[in-house]
PANU-218447 format. One record per residue (C-alpha): residue in one letter; z, y, x. Coordinates in steps of 0.001 Angstrom, whole numbers, plus 524288, in hexadecimal, padded with zeros to 5 digits. Layout:
<pts>
AZYX...
</pts>
This chain:
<pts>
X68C623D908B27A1X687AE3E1B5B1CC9X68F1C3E782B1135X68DDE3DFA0B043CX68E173E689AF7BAX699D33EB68AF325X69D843E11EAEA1EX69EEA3D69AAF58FX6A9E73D77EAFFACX6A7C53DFB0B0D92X6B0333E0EDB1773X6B0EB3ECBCB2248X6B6D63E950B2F37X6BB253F816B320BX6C13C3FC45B3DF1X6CB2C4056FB3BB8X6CB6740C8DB4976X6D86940BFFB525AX6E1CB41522B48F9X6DE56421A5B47EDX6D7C04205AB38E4X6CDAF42B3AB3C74X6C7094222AB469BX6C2BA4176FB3B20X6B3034190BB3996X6ACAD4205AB2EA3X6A79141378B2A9FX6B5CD40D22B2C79X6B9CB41697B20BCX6B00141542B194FX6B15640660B180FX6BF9D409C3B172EX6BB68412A4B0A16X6B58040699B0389X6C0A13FC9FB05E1X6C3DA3F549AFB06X6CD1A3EBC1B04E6X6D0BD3F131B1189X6D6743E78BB19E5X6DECD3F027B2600X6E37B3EC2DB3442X6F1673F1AEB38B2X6EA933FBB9B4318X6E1974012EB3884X6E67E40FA8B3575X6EC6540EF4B26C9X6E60D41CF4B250DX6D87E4148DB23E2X6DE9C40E06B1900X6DCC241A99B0F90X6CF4941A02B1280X6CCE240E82B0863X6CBE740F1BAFADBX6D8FC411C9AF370X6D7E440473AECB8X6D4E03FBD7AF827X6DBC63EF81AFBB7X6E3E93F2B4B0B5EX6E70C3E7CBB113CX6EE6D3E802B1E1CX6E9A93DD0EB2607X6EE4D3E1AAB33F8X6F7653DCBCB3F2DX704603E4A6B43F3X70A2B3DF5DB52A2X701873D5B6B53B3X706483CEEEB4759X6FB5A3CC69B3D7FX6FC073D082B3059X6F12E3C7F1B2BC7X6EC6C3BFC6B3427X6DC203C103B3829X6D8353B492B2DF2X6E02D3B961B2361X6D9C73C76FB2435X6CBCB3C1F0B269CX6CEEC3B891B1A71X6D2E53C6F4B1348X6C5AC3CE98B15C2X6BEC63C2ADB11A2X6C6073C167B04BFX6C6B23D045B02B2X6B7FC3D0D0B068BX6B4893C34DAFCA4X6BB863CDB2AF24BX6B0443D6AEAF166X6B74B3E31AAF7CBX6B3693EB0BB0341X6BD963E675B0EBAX6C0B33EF9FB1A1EX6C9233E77EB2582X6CFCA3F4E3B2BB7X6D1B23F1EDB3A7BX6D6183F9D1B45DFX6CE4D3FD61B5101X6C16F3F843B4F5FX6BE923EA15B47F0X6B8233E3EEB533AX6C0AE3E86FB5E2BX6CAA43DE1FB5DD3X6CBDB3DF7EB4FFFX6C8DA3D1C1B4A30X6BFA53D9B6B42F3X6B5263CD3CB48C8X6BDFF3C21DB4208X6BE243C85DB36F4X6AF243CBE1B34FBX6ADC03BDC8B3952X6B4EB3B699B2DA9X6AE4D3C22DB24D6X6A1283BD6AB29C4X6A6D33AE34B2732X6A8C63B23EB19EDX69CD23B8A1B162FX6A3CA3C619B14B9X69AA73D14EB19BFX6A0583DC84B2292X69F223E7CDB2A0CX6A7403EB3EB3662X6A97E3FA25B38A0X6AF683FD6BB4482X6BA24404F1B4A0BX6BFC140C42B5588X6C6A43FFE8B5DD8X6D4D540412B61DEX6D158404E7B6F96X6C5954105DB6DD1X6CD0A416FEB6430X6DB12415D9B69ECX6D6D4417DDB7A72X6D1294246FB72B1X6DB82428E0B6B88X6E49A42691B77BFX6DB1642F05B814DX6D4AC42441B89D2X6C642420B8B8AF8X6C469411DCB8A33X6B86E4162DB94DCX6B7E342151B9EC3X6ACE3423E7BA802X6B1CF41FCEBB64DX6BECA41A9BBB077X6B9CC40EADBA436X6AC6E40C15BA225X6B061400FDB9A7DX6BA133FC7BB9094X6C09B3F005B89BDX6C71F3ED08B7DBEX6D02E3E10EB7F48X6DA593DBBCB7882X6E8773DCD9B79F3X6EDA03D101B7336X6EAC13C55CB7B54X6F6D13BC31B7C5EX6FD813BCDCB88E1X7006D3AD94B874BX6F0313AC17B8695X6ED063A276B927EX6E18C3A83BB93DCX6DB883B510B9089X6CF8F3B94CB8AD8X6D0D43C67AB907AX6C9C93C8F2B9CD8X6D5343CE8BBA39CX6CDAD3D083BB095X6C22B3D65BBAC5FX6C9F73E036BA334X6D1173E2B6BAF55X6CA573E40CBBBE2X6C0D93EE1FBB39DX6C0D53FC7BBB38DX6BE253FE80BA48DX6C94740298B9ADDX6CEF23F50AB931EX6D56F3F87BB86A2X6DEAA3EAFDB8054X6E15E3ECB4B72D8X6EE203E97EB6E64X6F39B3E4ACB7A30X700EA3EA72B79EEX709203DF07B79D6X701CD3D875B845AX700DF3E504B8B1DX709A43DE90B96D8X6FED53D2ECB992EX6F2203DCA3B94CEX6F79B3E69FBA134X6F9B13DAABBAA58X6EE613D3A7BA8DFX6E5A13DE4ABAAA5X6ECD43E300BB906X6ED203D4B9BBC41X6DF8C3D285BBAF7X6DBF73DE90BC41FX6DE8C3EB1BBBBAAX6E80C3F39CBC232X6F4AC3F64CBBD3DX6F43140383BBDF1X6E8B540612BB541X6EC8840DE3BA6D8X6EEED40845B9BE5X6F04E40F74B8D80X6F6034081AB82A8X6F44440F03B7525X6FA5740C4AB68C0X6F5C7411A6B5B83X6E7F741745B6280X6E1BC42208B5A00X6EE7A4256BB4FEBX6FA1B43042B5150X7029B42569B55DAX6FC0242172B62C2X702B241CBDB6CDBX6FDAB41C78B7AF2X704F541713B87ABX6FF4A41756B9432X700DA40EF5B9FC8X6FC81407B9BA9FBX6F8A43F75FBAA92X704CE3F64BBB42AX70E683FCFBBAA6EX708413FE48B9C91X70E5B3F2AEB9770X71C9C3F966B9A3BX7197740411B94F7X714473FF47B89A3X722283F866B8881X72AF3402B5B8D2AX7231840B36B812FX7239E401CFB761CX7150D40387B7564X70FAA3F8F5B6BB0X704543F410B6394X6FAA03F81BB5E62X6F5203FD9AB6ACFX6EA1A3FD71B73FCX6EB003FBF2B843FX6E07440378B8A2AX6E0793FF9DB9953X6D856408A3BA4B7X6D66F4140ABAB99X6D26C41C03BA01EX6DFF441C05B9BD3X6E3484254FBA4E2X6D9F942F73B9CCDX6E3C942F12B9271X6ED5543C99B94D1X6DE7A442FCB9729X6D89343FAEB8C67X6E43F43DA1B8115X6E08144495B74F0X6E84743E77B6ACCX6F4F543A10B6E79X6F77144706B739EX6F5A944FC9B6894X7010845935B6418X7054F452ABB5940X7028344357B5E51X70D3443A36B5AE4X7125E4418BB507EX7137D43E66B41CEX712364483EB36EDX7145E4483AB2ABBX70AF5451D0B229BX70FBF4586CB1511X7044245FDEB101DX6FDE445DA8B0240X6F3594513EB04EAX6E75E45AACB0371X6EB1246409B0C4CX6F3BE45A17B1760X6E37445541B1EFDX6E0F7461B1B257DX6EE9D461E3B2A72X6F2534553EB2CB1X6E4B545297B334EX6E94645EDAB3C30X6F4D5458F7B3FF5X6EF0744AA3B4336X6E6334514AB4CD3X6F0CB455EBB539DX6F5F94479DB53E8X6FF31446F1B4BA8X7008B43A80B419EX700AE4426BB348BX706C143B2FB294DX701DE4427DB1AEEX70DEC444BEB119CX7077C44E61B0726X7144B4521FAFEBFX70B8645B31AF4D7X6FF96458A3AEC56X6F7D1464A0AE924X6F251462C8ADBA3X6EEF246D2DAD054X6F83E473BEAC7E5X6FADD46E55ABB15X6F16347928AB54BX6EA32483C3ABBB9X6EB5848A31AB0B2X6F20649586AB947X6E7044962AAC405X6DD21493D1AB95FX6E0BD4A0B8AB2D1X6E2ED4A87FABFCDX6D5CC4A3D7AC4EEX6CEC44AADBAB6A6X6D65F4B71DABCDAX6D3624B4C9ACA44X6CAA14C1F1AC92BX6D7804C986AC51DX6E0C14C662AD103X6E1554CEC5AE065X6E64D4C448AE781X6E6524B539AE5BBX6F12F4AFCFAF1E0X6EE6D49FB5AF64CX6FB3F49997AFD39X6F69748E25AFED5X6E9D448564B0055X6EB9947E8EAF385X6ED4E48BF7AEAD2X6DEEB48E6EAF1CFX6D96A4822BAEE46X6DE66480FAAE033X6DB79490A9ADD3CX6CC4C48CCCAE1B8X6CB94480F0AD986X6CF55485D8ACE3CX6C6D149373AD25AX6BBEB489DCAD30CX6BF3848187AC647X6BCEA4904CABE28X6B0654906BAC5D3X6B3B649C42ACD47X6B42249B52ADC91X6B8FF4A65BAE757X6B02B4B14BAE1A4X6BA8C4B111AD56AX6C4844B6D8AE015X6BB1B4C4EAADF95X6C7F14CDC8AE4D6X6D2F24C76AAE667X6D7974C5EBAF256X6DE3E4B866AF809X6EA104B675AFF11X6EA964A90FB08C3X6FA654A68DB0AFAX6F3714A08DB188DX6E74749BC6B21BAX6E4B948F95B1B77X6E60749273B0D7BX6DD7D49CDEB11F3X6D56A49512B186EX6D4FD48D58B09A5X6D03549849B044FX6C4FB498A5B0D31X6BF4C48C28B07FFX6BD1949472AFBBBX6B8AB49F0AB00F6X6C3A54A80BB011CX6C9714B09DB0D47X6D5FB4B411B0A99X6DA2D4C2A3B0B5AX6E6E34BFCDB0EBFX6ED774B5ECB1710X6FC324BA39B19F9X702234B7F1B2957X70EBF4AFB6B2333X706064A496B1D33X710AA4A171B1167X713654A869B03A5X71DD84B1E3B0A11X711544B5F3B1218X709B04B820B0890X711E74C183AFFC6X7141C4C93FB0E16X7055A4CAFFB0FDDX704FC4CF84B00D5X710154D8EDB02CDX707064E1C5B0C05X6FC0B4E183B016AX6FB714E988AF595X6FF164DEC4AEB3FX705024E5EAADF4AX6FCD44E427AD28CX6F46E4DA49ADA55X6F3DD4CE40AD33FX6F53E4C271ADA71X6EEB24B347AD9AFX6F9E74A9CDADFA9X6F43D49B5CADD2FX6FE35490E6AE098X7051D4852DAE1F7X70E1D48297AD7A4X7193E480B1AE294X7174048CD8AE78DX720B649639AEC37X7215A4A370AE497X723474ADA9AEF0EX715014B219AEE7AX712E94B58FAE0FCX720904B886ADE76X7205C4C392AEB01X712F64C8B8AE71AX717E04CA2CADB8FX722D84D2E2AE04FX7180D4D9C1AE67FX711AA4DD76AD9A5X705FF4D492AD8B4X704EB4CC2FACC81X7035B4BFCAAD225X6FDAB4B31BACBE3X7010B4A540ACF95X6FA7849A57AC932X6FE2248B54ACDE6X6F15F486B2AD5CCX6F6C5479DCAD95DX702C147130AD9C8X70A54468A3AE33CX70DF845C0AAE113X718314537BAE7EEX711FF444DFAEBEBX7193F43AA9AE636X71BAB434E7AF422X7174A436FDB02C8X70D1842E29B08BAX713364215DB0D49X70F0B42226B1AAFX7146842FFAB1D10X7214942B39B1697X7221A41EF4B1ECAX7204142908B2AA6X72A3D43033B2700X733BC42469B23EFX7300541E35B3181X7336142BC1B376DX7259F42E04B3DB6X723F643B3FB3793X724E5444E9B4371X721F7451D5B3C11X720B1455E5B2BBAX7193B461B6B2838X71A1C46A74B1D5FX71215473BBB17F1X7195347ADAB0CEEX725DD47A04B05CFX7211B46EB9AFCB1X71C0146770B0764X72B3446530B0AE6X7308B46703AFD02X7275D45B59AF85AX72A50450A8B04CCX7370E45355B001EX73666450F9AF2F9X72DA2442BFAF6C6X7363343E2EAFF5FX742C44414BAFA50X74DC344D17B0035X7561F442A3B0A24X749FE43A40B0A1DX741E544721B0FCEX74C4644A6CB1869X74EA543C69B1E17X73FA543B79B219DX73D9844777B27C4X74916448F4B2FF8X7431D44886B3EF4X735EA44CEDB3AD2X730CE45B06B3FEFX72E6C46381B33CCX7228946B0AB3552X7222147758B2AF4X7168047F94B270DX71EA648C99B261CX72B804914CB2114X72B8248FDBB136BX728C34820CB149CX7339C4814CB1FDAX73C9E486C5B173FX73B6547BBAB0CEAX73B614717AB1761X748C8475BFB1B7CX74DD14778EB0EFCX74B9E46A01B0C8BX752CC465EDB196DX74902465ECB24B5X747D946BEEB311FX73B2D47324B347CX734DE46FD8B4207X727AE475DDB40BAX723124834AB39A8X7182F48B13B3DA8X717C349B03B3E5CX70C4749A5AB374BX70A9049152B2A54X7005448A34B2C6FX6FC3747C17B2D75X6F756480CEB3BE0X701F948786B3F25X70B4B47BBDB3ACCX700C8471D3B43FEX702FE47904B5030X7106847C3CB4D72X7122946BDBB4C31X70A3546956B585AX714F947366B5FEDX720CB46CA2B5916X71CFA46006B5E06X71665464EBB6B11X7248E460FEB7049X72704454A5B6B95X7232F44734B6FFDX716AC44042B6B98X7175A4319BB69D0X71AD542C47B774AX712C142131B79F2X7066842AE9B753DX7083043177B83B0X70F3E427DEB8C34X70615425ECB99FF
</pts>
């Protein structure tokens, strides 16, 4: 069917892809961005959810265990009525719409009621999961065909409507979607009807997101397994010889940081680069910004240093922020980087050198010891007396730079460039992670970052939560303040940076266990 205009009802059946919320389509997200109604299945990644419109209507219309939330009348009665409304519905559903779905019931009582629709398809659970879990659903000279079959078919059925013999005396890879609890009668039927027991069998749980789970067997003894692990639903079983490609050709369940949960402290605007960092290397990275970066009360300060900028030898950046406010407000007097003429500028480190690069800048001076003691040592081999000294900040900041220059002779000037604020609260699904004791790791990047989770969550409160959780430190200033408030430091790098803190993570946990069941064979 074709869209109507806007004022009638439309409804998008949109697959949402098997978990991971990067594999939805372009045109998944964009009918996601012009939800009035979104309508949401229980294997549909809640990160989609964001996508919509701050003001639409979520409805969670999904099944858990095999128990149905709403039953399939009641929600094709719901996109009807939300559709008869006048709003643009999107029904959210795992996988792919069409792929044992429903997604064909429920275009069929849309078309019974006259509603127009559009069905945009996904990535079905067993393409995206078998993918995820390092195993080619086809393999030239080992599957040259595949089938998708369900999983669910009663064992009590007198007679069933799955071909068991065909499935079985053929070569091609057969994937069952959720089949786990008949996994016993799934593995028996297919050796009794000719395929032998020895041939491999994968079952994956949570394909395509930080928390898969893979166990793999055999027909003869998958079942056991399965049992002796605890392995449950949601979950595909991928059955045939291409199975045994998996410990070739794993690429995600075997990254550094897979399995592992943590729990990112860094302003919101600056957490992406990071945090996306991080999730490459597998880990599950839960965003718990504990400072907002917004301007000063005035720039009155900055305003009047930037009239002088003409006057001063050196202007010294500590951080990324003092770069970006000191160029915005450069900009708002309609000057840019040619205002500097000879004053020379001082990076505390690579990346807020590396800021200063957008702009145009090279800095002059980038100390070895990337904090504020190192930059008063690389000062205290320069000729500094009578210099006169630019030191835009944060209005937390620590003193020791202007106050040692000072020491040193220069006259040093510090206007506030920005300020840090303390969010009211922590996002709820970081703090329900850290409630439910999934956190594995918490990193900080300066002294606030720790000062501030304190101050949200409370001194016994902050304590509680984070005992058994790795600390991870950006350098020894902000160690110190993390055990002066009472926790033990697991991870600091030599060098303070955000890459030196990655790899130093990736070593801390190259020893520990990754989630069992990801590398059980």
């Amino acid at each position: 069917m074709t869209e109507n205009s806007a004022a009638e009802g439309f409804v998008y059946l949109v697959g949402a892809g098997p978990g991971d919320p990067g594999l939805i389509t372009v045109k998944g997200r964009d009918c996601l961005a012009k939800a009035e109604v979104v309508l949401y299945d229980y294997l549909a990644n809640d990160d989609l959810l964001r996508l919509a419109p701050a003001g639409a209507e979520l409805i969670y219309a999904g099944k858990i265990g095999g128990g149905h939330n709403s039953d399939q009348q009641k929600i094709n009665e719901l996109l009807v009525e939300k559709a008869r409304s006048g709003r643009q519905v999107v029904r959210l559903k795992g996988g792919d719409p069409f792929i044992f779905g429903r997604g064909g019931e429920e275009c069929l009582a849309l078309e019974a009621a006259g509603i127009p629709f559009e069905v945009v398809p996904g990535i079905t659970a067993a393409i995206g999961a078998s993918s995820y879990a390092g195993i080619p659903l086809t393999h030239r000279c080992i599957a040259t065909s595949v089938a998708f079959v369900t999983g669910h078919e009663s064992p009590e059925k007198e007679n069933s409507q799955i071909d068991w013999e065909r499935l079985s005396l053929g070569s091609g890879t057969v994937v069952f979607y959720m089949g786990v609890k008949n996994l016993p009668q799934i593995a028996q039927n297919m050796i009794s009807h000719g395929r032998p027991a020895e041939t491999p069998v994968a079952l994956i749980r949570w394909g395509t997101r930080p928390e898969q789970e893979v166990l793999v067997g055999t027909l003869e003894n998958i079942a056991e397994k399965a049992r002796e692990a605890g392995f449950r639903a949601p979950a595909i079983t991928v059955v045939g010889e291409v199975v045994s490609l998996r410990e070739t050709l794993r690429w995600f369940d075997n990254r550094p940081l897979f399995g592992k949960s943590i729990l990112v402290t860094r302003a919101a605007d600056q957490a992406g680069e990071f945090s996306g960092r991080l999730e490459r290397l597998g880990a599950r990275v839960y965003s718990c910004p504990t400072i907002e970066i917004i301007p000063p009360a005035s720039f009155e300060e900055l305003d009047g240093a930037i009239t002088e900028i003409d006057t001063f030898d050196w202007i010294i950046f500590t951080s990324y922020n003092a770069v970006k406010y000191f160029f915005c407000r450069l900009n708002a007097h309609g000057l840019d980087t040619r205002a500097l003429g000879r004053c020379r500028v001082c990076a505390v480190g690579p990346k807020t050198a590396a800021a200063l690069k957008v702009f145009g800048v090279r800095a002059d001076l980038v100390p070895p010891d990337y904090k504020a003691e190192g930059v008063v040592d690389a000062f205290g081999s320069l000729e500094i007396a009578g210099k006169k000294v630019l030191f835009p900040k944060g209005d937390r900041a620590r003193d020791v730079v202007p106050r040692e220059l000072a020491r040193m002779g220069a006259e040093v000037v510090t206007p506030v460039a920005y300020a840090n604020v303390i969010p009211a609260d922590i996002p709820a699904e970081s703090l329900a992670a850290l409630e439910d004791g999934k956190i594995d790791c918490v990193t900080f990047t300066s002294s606030s970052t720790v000062q501030n989770l304190q101050r949200i969550l409370g001194g016994e409160r902050f304590l509680h939560l984070l005992d058994g959780v790795a600390i991870a430190s950006i350098g020894p200033i902000t160690s110190s303040t993390c055990r002066e408030l009472g926790l033990e430091v697991h991870v600091e790098p030599a060098q303070y940076t955000l890459d030196a803190l990655e790899a130093e993570l990736v070593e801390y946990f190259a020893g520990t266990p990754q989630a069992e069941a990801a590398t059980t064979v």
